[in-house]
C-alpha positions as a printed NumPy array, in Angstrom:
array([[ 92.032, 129.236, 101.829],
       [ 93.55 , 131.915, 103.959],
       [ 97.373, 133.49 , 103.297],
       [100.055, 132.559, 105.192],
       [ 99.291, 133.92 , 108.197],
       [ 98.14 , 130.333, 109.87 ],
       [101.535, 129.431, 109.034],
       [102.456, 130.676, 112.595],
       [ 99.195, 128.617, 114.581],
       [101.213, 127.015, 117.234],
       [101.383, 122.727, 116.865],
       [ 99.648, 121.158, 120.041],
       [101.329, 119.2  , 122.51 ],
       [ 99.179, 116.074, 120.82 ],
       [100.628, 116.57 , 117.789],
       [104.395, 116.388, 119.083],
       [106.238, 112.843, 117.062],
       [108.446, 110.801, 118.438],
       [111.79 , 110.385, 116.038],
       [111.173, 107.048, 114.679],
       [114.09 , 104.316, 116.197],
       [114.69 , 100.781, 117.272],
       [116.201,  97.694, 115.472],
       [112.705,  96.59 , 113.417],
       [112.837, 100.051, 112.421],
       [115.911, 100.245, 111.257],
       [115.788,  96.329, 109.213],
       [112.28 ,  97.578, 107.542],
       [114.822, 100.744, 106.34 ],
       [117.767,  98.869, 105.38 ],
       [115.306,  96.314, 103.1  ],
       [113.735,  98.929, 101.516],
       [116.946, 100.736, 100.386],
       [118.599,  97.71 ,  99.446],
       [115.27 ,  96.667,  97.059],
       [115.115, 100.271,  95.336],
       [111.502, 100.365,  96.838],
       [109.2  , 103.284,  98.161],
       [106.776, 103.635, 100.602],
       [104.481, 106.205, 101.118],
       [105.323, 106.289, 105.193],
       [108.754, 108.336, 103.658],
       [107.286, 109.874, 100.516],
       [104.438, 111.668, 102.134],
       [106.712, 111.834, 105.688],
       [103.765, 110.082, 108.004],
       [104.538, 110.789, 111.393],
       [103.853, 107.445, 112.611],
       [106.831, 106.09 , 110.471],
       [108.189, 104.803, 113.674],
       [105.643, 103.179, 115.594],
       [104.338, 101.165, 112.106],
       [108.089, 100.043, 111.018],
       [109.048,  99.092, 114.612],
       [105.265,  96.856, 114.249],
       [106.599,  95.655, 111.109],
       [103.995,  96.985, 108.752],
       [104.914,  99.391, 105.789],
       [102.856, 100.907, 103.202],
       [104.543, 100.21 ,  99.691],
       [104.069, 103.133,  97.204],
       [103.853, 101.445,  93.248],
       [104.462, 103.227,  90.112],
       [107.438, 104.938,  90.866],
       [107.139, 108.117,  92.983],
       [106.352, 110.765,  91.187],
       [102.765, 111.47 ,  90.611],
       [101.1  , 113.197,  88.211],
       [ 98.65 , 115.277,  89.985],
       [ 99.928, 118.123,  92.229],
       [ 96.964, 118.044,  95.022],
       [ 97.474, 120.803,  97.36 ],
       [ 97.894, 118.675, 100.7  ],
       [100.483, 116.155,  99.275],
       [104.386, 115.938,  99.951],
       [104.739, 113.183,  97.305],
       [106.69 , 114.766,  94.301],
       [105.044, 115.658,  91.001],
       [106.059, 115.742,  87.346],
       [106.938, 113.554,  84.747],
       [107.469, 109.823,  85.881],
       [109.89 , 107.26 ,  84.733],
       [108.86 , 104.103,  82.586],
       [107.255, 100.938,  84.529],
       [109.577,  98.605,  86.374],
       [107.592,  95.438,  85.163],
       [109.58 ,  93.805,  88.065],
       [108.014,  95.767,  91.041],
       [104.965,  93.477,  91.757],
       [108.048,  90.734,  92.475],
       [110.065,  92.965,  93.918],
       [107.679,  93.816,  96.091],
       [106.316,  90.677,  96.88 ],
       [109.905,  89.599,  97.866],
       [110.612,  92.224,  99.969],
       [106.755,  91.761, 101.8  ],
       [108.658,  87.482, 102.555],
       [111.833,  89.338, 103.654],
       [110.147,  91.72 , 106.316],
       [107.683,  88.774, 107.694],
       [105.111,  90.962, 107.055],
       [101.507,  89.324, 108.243],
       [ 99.   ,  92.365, 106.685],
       [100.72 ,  95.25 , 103.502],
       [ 99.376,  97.839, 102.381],
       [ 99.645,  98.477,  98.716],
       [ 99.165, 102.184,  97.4  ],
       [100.476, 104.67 ,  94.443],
       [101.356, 107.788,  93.042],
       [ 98.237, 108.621,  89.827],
       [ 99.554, 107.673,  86.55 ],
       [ 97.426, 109.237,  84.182],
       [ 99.985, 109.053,  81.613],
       [ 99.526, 105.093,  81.234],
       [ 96.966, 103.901,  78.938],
       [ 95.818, 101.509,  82.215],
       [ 96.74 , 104.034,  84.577],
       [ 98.4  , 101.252,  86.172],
       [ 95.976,  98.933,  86.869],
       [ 97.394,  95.688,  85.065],
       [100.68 ,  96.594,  87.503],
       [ 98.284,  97.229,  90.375],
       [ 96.874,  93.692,  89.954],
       [ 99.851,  91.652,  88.876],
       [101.357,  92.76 ,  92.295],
       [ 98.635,  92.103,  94.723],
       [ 98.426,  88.803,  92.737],
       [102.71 ,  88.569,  93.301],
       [102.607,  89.318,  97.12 ],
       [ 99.951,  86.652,  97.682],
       [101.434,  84.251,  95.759],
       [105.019,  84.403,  97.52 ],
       [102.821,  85.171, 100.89 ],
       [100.452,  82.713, 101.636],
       [ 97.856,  84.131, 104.677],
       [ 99.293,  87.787, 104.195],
       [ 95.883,  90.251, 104.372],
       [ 96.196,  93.109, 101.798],
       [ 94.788,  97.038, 101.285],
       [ 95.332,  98.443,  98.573],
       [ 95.2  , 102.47 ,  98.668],
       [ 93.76 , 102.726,  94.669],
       [ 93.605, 106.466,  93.268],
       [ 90.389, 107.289,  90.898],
       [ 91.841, 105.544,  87.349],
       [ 90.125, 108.743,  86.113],
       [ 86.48 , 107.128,  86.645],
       [ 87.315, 104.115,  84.5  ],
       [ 85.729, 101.301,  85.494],
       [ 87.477,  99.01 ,  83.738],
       [ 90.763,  99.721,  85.38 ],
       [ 89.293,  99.673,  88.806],
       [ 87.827,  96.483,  87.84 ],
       [ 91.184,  94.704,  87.642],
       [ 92.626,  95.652,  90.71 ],
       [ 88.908,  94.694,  92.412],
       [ 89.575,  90.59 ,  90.637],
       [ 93.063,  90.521,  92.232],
       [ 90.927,  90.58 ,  94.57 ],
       [ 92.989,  92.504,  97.98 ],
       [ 90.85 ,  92.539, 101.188],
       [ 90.703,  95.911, 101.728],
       [ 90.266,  98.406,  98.971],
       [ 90.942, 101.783,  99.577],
       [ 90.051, 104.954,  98.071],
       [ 90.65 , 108.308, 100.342],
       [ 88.26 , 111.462,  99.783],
       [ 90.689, 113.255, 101.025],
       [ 88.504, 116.354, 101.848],
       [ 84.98 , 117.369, 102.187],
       [ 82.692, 118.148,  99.242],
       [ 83.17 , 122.023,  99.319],
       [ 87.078, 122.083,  99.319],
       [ 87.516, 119.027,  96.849],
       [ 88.482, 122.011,  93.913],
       [ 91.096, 123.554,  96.254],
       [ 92.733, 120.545,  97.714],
       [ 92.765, 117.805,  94.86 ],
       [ 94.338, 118.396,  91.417],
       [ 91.807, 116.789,  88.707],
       [ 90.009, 114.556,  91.465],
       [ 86.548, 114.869,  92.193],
       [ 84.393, 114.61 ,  94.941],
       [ 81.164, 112.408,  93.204],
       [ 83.871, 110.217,  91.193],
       [ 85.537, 109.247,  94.134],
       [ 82.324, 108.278,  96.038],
       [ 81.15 , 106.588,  92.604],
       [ 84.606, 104.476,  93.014],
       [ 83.813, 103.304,  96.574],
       [ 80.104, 102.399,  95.443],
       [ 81.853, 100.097,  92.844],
       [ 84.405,  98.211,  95.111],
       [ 81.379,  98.228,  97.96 ],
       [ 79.61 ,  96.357,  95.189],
       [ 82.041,  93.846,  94.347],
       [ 81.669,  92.37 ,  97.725],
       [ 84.918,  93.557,  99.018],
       [ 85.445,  95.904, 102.198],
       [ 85.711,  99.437, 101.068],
       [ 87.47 , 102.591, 102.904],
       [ 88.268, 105.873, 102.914],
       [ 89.489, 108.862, 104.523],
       [ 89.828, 112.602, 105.038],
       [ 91.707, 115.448, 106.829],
       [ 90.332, 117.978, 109.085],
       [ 92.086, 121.672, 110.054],
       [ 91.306, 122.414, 105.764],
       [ 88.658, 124.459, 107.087],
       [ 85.505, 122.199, 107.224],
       [ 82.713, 123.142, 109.849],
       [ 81.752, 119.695, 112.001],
       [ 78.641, 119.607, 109.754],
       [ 80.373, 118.904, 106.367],
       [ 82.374, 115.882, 108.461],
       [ 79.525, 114.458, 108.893],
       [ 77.968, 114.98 , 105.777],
       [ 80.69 , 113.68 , 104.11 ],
       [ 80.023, 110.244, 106.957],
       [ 76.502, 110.103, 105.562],
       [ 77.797, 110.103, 101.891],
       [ 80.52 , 107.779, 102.807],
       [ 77.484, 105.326, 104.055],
       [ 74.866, 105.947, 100.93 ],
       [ 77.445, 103.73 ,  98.79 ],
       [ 78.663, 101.538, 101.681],
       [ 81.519, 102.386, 102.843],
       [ 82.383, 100.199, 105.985],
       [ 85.733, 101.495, 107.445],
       [ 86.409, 105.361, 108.047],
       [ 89.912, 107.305, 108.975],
       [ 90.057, 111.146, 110.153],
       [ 93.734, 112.611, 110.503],
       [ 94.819, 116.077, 110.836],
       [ 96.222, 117.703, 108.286],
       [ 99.946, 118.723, 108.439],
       [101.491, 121.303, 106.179],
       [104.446, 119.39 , 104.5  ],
       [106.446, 122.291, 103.019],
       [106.124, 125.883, 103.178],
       [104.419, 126.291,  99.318],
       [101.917, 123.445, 100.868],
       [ 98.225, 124.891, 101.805],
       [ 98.595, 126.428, 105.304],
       [ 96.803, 124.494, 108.093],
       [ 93.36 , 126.433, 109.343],
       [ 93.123, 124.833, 112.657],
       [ 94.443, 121.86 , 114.711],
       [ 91.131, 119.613, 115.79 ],
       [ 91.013, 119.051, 119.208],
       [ 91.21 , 115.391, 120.656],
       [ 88.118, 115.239, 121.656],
       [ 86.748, 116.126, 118.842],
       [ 88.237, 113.335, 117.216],
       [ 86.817, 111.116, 119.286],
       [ 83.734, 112.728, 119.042],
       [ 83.715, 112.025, 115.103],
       [ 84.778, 108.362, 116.029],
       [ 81.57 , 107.253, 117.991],
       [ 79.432, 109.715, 115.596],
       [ 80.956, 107.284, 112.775],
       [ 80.285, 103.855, 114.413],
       [ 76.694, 105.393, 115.22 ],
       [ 76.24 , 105.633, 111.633],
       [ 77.152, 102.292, 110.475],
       [ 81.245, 102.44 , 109.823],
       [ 82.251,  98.828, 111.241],
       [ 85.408, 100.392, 111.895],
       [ 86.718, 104.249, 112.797],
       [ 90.185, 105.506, 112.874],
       [ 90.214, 109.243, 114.402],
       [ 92.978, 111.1  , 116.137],
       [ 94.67 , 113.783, 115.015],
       [ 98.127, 111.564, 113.583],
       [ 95.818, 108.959, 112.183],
       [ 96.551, 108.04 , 108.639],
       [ 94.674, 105.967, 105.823],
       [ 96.987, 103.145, 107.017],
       [ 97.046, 103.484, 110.517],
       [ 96.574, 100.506, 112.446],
       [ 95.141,  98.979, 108.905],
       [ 95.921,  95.654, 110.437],
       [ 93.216,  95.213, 112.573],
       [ 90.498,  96.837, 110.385],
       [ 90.962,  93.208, 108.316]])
């Protein structure tokens, strides 16, 4: 990674966010306040907050949010986190009714202070929302469970449409970007929900400094364990003590990696510079 000097690259016109307002907006806000709940779209300050609110889809963030990794890229606080609520898969599930949501996305912060590492609470609310939801379509947006199986396994027999597991990065930056996360455990997690027989997807950032060839390297290995849907966003410094940005990918570039990716087998590519794992995760179901 280079100092601080990329600190002053100049943002893009394409990369300019419109201030997120209008009444769904502002209901999906009020609900969430009033329920004590998180979402990652305000933890990790997505800049399509807005646009996905005023659609009425949110990303709910479980576990509390405080994580106990520190990976490089991430605006989501870090330290020690506060016991379980064993009420959040209802709480949750609730608030999901409430907002009329037709398709959630379920993610969290790591917990690798739990025995499970969550996974029982991980299951018991994807269980929850369907239950008090009938028809809703789920992701869920699973970290590693530290390469246990077992864990992953639980949230796999709740059974959520879409499991999600985000490499984040390509192979060579992995060590730099992602605090205890590794490159070959996350692709061995994919290979496992790929296997279950349930749709599995991931994601990285660009502008980390990664040369065109790694993307797609990291496509192909994406692929080799099946793999079916694929998201590229650029990455955006969140704070100042955040790894600088190297470079903001062109548009076309983007689009570039987006045919490349359906060319190679993805059924479905997200890739424009403010794409996130969730964007438009509604109509990758």
């Amino acid at each position: 990674m280079s100092d601080n000097h990329n600190n002053h690259i100049r943002k893009p016109d394409w990369l300019k966010i419109k201030l997120p307002k209008g009444d769904n907006y502002l209901k999906v806000k009020g609900i969430l306040e009033e329920k004590g709940l998180h979402t990652i779209c305000s933890s990790g300050k997505c800049p399509n907050m807005g646009e996905c609110w005023n659609a009425g889809t949110a990303t709910f963030m479980i576990l509390g949010d405080i994580c106990t990794r520190s990976c490089k890229f991430c605006a989501t606080k870090t330290g020690k986190p506060l016991p379980v609520d064993i009420n959040e898969p209802e709480k949750i599930a609730l608030s999901v009714k409430h907002l009329n949501l037709k398709h959630v996305v379920i993610t969290s912060v790591d917990r690798d202070d739990l025995p499970d590492g969550g996974a029982a609470i991980w299951a018991t609310t994807v269980r929850k929302v369907k239950e008090l939801n009938p028809g809703i379509t789920i992701e869920t947006l699973v970290p590693d469970f530290g390469g246990n199986a077992d864990q992953l396994h639980l949230v796999i027999e709740s059974a959520p449409d879409i499991i999600s597991h985000n490499l984040e990065t390509v192979r060579h930056l992995t060590p730099q970007i992602r605090s205890a996360a590794q490159y070959d455990r996350s692709l061995e997690v994919l290979r496992q929900i790929a296997a279950s027989g349930l749709r599995a997807k991931s994601g990285i950032m660009v502008g980390l400094g990664e040369t065109e060839a790694e993307v797609l390297e990291t496509m192909e290995d994406l692929r080799k364990v099946n793999c079916s849907i694929f998201t590229i966003g650029q990455y955006l410094q969140p704070t100042k003590s955040h790894l600088a940005v190297e470079e903001y990918v062109h548009p076309d570039v983007f689009e570039r990696y987006r045919v490349t990716g359906l060319e190679k087998g993805f059924t479905h590519v997200e890739s424009k510079p403010l794409v996130r794992s969730s964007y438009h995760a509604e109509k990758q179901v």
